[in-house]
C-alpha positions in Angstrom: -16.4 -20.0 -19.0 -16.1 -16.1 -18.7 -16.9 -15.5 -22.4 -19.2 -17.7 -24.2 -17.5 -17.4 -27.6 -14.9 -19.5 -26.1 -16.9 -22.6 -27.1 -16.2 -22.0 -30.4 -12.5 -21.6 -30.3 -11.4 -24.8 -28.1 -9.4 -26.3 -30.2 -8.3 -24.0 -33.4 -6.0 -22.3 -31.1 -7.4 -19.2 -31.5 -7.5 -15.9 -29.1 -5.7 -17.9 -26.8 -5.7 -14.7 -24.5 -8.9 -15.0 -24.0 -9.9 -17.6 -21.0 -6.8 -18.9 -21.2 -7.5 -20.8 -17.8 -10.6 -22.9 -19.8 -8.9 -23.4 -23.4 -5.4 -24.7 -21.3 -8.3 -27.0 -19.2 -9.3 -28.5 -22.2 -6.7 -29.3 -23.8 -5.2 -31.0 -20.9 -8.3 -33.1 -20.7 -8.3 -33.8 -24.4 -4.9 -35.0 -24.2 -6.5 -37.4 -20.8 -9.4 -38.6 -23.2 -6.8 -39.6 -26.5 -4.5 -41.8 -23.9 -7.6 -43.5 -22.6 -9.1 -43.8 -25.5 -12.4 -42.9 -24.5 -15.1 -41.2 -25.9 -16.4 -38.3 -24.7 -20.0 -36.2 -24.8 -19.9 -32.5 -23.4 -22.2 -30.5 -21.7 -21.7 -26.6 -21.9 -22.3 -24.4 -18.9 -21.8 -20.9 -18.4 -20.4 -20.8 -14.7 -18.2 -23.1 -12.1 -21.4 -22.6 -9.9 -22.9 -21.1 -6.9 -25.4 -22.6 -4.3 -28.6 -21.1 -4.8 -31.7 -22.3 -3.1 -30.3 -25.7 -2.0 -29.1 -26.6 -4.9 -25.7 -25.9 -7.4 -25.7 -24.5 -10.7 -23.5 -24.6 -13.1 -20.4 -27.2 -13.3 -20.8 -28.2 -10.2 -23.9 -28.7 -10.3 -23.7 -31.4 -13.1 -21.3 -32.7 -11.4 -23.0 -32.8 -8.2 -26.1 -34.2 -9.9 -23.8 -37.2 -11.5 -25.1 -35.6 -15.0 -21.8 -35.3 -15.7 -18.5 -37.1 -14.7 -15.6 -34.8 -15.0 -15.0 -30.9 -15.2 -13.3 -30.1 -18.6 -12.4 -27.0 -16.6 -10.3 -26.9 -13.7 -12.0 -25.7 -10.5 -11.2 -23.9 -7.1 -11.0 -25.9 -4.3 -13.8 -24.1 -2.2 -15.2 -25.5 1.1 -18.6 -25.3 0.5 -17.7 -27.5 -2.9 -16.0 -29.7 -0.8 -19.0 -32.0 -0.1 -20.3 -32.5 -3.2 -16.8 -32.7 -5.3 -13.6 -34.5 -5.4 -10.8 -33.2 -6.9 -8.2 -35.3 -8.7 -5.1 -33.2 -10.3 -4.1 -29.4 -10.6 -2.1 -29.3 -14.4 -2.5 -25.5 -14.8 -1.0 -23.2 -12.2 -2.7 -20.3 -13.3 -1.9 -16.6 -11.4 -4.4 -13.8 -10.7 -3.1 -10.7 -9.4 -1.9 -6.8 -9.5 0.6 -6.0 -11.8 1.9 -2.0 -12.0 4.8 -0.2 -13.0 6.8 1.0 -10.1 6.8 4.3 -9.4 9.6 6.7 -9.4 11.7 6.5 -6.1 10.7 10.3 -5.8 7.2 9.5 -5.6 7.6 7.4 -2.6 10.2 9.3 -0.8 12.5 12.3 -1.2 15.5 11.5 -2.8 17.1 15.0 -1.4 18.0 12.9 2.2 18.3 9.5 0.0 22.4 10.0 -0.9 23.8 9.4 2.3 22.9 7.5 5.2 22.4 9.1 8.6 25.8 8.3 9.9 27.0 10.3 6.9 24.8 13.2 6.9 25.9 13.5 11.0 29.7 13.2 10.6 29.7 15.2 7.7 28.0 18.2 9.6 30.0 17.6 12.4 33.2 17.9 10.2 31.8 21.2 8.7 31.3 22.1 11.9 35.2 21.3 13.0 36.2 23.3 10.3 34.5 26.0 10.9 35.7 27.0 14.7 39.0 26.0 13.6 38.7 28.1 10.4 37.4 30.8 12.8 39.9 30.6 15.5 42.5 30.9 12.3 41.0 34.1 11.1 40.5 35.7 14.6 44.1 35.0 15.5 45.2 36.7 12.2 43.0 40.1 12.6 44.4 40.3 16.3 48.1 40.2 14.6 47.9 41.9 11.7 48.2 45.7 11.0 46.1 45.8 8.0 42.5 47.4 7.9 40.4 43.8 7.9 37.3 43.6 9.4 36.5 42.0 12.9 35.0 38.1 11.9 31.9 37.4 13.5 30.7 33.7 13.9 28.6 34.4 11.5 30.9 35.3 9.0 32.4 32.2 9.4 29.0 30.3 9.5 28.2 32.2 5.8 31.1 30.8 4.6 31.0 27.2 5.8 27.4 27.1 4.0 28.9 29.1 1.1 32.0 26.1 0.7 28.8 23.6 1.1 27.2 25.1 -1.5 30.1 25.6 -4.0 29.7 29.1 -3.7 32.0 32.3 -2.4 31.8 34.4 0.2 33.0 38.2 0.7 34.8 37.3 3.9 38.4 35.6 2.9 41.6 34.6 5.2 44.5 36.2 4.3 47.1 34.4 6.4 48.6 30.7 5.9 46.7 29.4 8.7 43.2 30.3 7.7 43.7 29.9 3.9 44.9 26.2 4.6 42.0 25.6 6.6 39.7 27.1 3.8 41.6 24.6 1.2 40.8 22.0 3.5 37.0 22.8 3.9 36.6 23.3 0.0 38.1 20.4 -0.7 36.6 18.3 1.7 33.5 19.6 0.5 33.8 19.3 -3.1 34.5 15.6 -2.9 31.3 15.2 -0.3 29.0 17.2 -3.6 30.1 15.5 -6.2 29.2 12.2 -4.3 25.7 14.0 -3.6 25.1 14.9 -6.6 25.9 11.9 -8.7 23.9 9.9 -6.3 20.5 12.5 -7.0 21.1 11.9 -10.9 20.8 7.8 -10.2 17.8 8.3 -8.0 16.4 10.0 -10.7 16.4 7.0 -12.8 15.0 5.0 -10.3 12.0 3.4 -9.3 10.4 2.3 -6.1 10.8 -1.3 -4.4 8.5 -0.6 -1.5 5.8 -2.1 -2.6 6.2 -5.7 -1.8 2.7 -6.8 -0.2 -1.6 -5.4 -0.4 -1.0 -3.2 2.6 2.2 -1.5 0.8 -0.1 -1.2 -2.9 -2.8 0.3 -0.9 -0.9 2.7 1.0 0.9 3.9 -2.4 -2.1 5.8 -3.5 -1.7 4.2 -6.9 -5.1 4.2 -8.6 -6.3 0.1 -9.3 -8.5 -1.5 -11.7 -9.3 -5.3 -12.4 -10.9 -7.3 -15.2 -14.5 -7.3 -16.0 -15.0 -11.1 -15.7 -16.7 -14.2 -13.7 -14.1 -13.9 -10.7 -13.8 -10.9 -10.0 -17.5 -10.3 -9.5 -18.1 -13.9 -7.8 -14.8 -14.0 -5.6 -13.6 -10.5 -5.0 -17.1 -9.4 -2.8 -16.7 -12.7 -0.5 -13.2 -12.0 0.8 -12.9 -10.6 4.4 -8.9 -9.9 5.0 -9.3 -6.0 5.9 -7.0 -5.2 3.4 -8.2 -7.0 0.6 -11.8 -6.0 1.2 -10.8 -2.1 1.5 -9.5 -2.9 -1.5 -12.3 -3.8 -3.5 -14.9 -1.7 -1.8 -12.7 1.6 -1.9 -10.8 0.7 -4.9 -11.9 -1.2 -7.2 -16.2 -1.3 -6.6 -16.4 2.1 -4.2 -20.0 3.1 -2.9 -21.7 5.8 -4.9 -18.6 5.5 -7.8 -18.5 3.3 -11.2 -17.0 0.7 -10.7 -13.2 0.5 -12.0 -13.6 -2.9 -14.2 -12.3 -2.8 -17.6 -11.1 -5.1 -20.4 -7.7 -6.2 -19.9 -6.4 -3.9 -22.9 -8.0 -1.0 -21.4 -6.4 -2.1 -18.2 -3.0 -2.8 -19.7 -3.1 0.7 -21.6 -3.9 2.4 -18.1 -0.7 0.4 -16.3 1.2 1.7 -19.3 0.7 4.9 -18.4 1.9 4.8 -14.9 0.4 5.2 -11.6 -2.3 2.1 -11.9 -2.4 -1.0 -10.9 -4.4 -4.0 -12.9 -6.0 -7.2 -11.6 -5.8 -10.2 -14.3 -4.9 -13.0 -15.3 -1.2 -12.6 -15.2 -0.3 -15.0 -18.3 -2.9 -13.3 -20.4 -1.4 -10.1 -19.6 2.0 -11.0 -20.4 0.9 -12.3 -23.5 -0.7 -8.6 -24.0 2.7 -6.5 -22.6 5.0 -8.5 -24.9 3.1 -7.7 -28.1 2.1 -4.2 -27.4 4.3 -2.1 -25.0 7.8 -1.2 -25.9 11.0 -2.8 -24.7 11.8 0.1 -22.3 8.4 -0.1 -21.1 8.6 -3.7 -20.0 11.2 -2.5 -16.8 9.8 -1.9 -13.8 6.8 -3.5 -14.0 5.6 -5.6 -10.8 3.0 -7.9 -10.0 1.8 -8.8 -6.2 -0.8 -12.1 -6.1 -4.1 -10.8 -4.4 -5.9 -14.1 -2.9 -3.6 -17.0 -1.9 -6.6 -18.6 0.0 -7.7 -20.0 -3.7 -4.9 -22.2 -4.2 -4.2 -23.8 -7.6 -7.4 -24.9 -9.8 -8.0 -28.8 -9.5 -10.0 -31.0 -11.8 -13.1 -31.2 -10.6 -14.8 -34.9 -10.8 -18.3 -36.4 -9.5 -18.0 -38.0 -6.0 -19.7 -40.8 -7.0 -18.2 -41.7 -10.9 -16.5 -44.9 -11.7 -13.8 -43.4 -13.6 -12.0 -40.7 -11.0 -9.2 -43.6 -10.5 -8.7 -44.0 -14.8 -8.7 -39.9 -15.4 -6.2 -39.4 -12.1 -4.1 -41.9 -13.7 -4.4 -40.1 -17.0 -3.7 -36.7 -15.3 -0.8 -38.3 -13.5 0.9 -39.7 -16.9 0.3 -36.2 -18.5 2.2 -35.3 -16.2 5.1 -37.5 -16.2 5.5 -37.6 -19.8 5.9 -33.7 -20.0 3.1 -33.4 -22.0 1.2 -30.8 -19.3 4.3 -28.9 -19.0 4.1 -28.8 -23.2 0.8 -27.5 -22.9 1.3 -25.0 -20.3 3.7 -23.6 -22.4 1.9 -23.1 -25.1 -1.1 -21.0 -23.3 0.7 -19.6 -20.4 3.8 -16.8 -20.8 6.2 -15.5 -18.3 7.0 -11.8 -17.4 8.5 -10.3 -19.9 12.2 -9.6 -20.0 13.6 -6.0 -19.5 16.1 -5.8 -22.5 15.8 -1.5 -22.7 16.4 0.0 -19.5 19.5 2.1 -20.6 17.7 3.7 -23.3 14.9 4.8 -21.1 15.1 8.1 -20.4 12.8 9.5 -17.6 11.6 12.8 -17.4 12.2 15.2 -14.5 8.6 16.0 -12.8 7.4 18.4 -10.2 7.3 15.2 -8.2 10.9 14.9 -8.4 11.5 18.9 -8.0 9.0 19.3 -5.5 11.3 19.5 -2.2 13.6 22.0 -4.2 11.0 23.9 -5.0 9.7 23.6 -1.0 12.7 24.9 0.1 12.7 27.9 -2.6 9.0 28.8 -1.5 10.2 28.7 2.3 13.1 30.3 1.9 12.2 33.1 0.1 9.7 34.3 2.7 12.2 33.9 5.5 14.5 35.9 4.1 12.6 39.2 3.5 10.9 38.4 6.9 14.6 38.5 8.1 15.3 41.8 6.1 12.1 43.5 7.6 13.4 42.5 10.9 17.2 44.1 10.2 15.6 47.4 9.0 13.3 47.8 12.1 16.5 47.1 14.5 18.6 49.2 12.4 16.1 51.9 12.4 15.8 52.1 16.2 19.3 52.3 16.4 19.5 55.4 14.1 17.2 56.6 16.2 18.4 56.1 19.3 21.9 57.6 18.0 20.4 60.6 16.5 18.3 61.1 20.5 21.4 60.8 21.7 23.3 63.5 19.5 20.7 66.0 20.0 20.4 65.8 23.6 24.4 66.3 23.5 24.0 69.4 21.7 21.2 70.7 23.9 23.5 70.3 27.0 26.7 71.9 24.9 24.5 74.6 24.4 
C-alpha cells in the first residue's frame, strides 16, 4: 500500500480517496472470501515488490515464496513478475494519468488569423483589391471630366481608403460622382458585413480554450508546467520507462537534474491544476472525487486528462503459481463479476469526470496573452511610421532645396 494508515481503514469506508486502488482490492476479495466461505489470515506488506539480490520483496515475494496464496491487492502485470506469478482476474480498471485545464485558444495560437480560413482571407483581399482599381478608375474618370477644383487621386489615395473602409474608418479623399460613390457604397458595405463576421468570431475565441493537446508529445510541447503525486508509483515506475517522450518527461519535468523535484499531495496538485497552466499525474478517480467536492461548477469545464503509461495494462489479482485454490478464487472473481457485484463496488470507490454544468456563467478574463498580437502590431507600427515621417521630411527637404538652388541661379542669370 502507498500509505500505511490504510490498514486501518479497510473496511469502515473511510478516506476512500486515499489508495483507492488497495481499499477497492479488498473489498472485491472480501466479497471472493464471503461466497466461498472461506477463512482467511492476512499478511501486511508495505510494497507490490522489487527484485533485489535474487530474491522479491514485498507481495510478491510472499507470493513467490508460497507464504501467501493470493494478493488482496491487485497487481501489474510486469514481465519480470511473470515467472514467479499467475494472475487470475482484473475487477478494478483503475486510471493513472495527466489531467489539466485547457488553456485559452490564445495561448496556443493567435486568434487574430483564427476567424477565417485561408480561402477567405485570399478572396476577401482579392475583392478589396477589385474594388479598389475599379473605385480608382471611377474617381480618375471623374477628375478628368469635371470642372471643379478636386485634387488629382493617386493610387495611394485610393489604397488609404480601401484600408480606411477595412478599418471602419474615413478618409479625406471622397468621390463625388455616381460612379465612384456607388463603388464606395459597395466597398463599405461589403466590408462592414466581412467585420462584423471578424469580430464576432474574436469575441468567441475569446471564450475558448485549446483542443490541441490530445497526446504526451502535444502536453510537452505546450509548455504547461507538470506535477505528479508523491506515492509508490511514481517513484517505482515513472524512472524505468524509456519512450523518449515519457522519459523527457519525467527527467525535465517532473524529477529535473539539479531542481526539487515537482511531487506533491494530490490536493496541492489539484489546487495547482485549478489555477491553470499545470498539469497533475494521479489517480484519476481519486481526483475526481477531489474536483467534484472542491472546485466550482465553472471550474469543472475544460479540464482534460491524457493516460501516461498504457504499457501497464489493467491491475490483475495476483496469486501463487503453485496454490491449490487459483481455480476456486478465479471462479469467485468470475461470479463477482457476473452477478454485478464488482461493477457495485467499483462504483462505490471509483468516480467519473465531473460534468461541466457552468460554462455560460464563466466569464474569462482578457490577458496580455490574448492582447499580445494587438499590442505587437501597435509596437511595430508605431516605429514604422515616424521612421516613414523622417524619411518624407528628408525628401521633402531636398526638394526645397533643390527648388530654392534653382530660383537663385535664375535670378543670378536675370541679373
Amino acid at each position: 500500500m502507498r500509505f500505511p494508515e490504510s490498514f486501518k481503514h479497510l473496511e469502515d469506508g473511510q478516506d476512500v480517496i486515499i489508495d483507492t486502488f488497495s481499499k477497492a482490492s479488498y473489498a472485491h476479495f472480501k466479497n471472493v472470501v464471503t461466497m466461498l466461505n472461506a477463512s482467511v489470515e492476512t499478511i501486511h506488506a508495505k510494497s507490490w515488490g522489487r527484485y533485489v539480490n535474487g530474491t522479491w520483496t514485498g507481495l510478491t515475494g510472499y507470493l513467490a515464496r508460497e507464504e501467501a496464496d493470493i494478493g488482496a491487492t491487485g497487481s501489474f502485470m510486469l514481465n519480470a513478475r511473470m515467472p514467479v506469478l499467475d494472475y487470475i482476474a482484473a475487477p478494478i480498471k483503475t486510471r493513472e494519468g495527466f489531467i489539466f485545464r485547457a488553456p485559452p485558444l490564445s495561448y496556443m495560437s493567435n486568434i487574430f488569423t483564427l476567424p477565417f480560413s485561408t480561402s477567405v482571407w485570399l478572396f476577401s483581399a482579392c475583392m478589396i483589391a477589385v474594388i479598389g482599381c475599379i473605385l480608382y478608375g471611377a474617381i480618375k474618370w471623374e477628375f478628368l471630366h469635371s470642372d471643379t477644383d478636386q485634387v488629382e487621386p493617386s493610387w495611394s489615395d485610393v489604397l488609404l481608403m480601401s484600408l480606411g473602409a477595412v478599418c471602419q474608418q474615413g478618409s479625406w479623399f471622397e468621390a463625388r460622382g455616381p460612379s465612384g460613390r456607388l463603388t464606395m457604397l459597395l466597398l463599405f458595405t461589403t466590408v462592414i458585413f466581412l467585420y462584423t463576421a471578424y469580430s464576432a468570431c474574436i469575441v468567441a475565441l475569446l471564450q475558448s480554450t485549446a483542443d490541441s493537446i490530445k497526446t504526451l508529445k502535444h502536453l510537452y510541447d505546450s509548455g504547461l508546467e507538470m506535477g505528479a503525486t508523491n506515492s509508490i508509483i511514481t517513484r517505482q515506475f515513472l524512472p524505468t520507462l524509456q519512450d523518449p517522450v515519457r522519459k523527457a518527461i519525467y527527467e525535465k519535468k517532473l524529477s529535473p537534474q539539479g531542481g526539487p523535484e515537482n511531487l506533491f499531495a494530490m490536493e496541492r496538485g489539484l489546487e495547482k491544476v485549478r489555477d491553470g497552466f499545470f498539469a497533475f499525474h494521479h489517480e484519476l478517480s481519486a481526483g475526481y472525487r477531489i474536483i467534484s467536492d472542491t472546485y466550482l461548477e465553472e471550474e469543472k469545464c475544460g479540464l482534460h486528462s491524457i493516460t501516461f503509461w498504457y504499457e501497464l495494462g489493467d491491475a490483475h489479482v495476483p496469486v501463487s503459481k503453485k496454490t491449490p485454490l487459483k481455480e476456486m478464487f478465479s471462479f469467485g472473481y468470475r461470479r463477482l463479476k457476473e452477478s454485478g457485484l464488482e461493477a457495485r463496488v467499483n462504483s462505490k470507490f471509483y468516480y467519473s469526470a465531473p460534468k461541466c454544468d457552468g460554462m455560460m456563467a464563466m466569464f474569462l478574463p482578457v490577458g496580455m496573452v490574448d492582447f499580445y498580437p494587438a499590442l505587437l502590431v501597435l509596437v511595430l507600427g508605431v516605429p514604422c511610421s515616424f521612421l516613414i515621417m523622417i524619411i518624407e521630411v528628408i525628401v521633402y527637404s531636398k526638394s526645397v532645396h533643390i527648388i530654392f538652388l534653382q530660383d537663385v541661379s535664375l535670378f543670378l542669370v536675370f541679373i
